[in-house]
N, C-alpha and C positions, 0 to 999 in steps of 0.2 A: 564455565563460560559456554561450550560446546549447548546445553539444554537451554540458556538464554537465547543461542546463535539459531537454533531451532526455531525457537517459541517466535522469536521477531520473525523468522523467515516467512514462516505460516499465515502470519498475519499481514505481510506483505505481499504474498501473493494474494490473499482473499481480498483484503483492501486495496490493490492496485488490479486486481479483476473488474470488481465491484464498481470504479472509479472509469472503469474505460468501458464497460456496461453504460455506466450513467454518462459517457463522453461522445460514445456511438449514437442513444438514443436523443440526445440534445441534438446531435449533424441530422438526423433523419426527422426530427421537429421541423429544419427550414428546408428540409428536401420535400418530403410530403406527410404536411399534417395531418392529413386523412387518416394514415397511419399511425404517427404518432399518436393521435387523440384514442385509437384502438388500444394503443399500450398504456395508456395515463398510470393506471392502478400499478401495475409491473412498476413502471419506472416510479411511482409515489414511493411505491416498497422498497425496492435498493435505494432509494435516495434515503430515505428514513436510515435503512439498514447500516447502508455505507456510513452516514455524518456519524448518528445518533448513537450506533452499536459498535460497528466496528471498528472506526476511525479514535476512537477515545482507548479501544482495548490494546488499538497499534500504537498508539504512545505511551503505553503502559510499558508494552513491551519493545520500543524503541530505548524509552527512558531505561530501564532495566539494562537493557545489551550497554548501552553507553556507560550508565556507572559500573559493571562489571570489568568492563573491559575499557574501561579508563579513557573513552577517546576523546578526542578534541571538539569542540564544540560549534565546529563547521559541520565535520558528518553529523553530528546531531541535528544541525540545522536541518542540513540535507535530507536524513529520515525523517523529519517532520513534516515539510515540504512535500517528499511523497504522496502525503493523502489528499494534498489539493491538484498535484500537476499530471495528466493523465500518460502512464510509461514510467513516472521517474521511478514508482515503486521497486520495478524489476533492476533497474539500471542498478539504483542505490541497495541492492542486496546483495547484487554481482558484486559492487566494488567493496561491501563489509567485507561478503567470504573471502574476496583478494586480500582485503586489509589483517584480516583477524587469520586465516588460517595460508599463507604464504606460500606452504611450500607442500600446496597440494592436501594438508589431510582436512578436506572441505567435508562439511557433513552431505551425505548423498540423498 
């Protein structure tokens, strides 16, 4: 369970990076387009990257942690949800390691 608890973690930091990249550059859209319209291509790419590539690999490997380690079908909800809400990613990883590894032996 420890190499699942990895694999999810990874892909939830790259897809909760990725998500608040694309969450940054939409606030600076109605701050100043000038700019924005400079970054278009940047942000086409992580928007591609994040739905299309990486958001599908992070439920792979959400699904995966969840049937290993047999949880309830809330925290499933909850990691899923991560790849649309910008933050929850990190939040919902803290509280796997709290759930799955208790009493401190967290992978580092």
């Amino acid at each position: 369970m420890e190499r699942a608890f990895a694999r999810y973690r990874f892909m939830s930091f790259v897809t909760g990076t990725t998500l608040l990249i694309l969450c940054c550059t939409l606030i600076l859209h109605y701050v100043d387009l000038a700019v924005w319209k400079d970054m278009y291509v940047f942000v086409a790419v992580v928007g591609v990257g994040h739905g299309m590539v990486l958001y599908p690999i992070y439920l792979v490997m959400s699904f995966n942690l969840a049937m290993k380690a047999r949880l309830h079908i809330g925290y499933l909800v909850m990691m899923l949800l991560s790849g649309f809400v910008p933050g929850l990613a990190f939040y919902t990883e803290h509280r796997m390691n709290l759930k799955l590894f208790p009493h401190g032996h967290a992978i580092a």
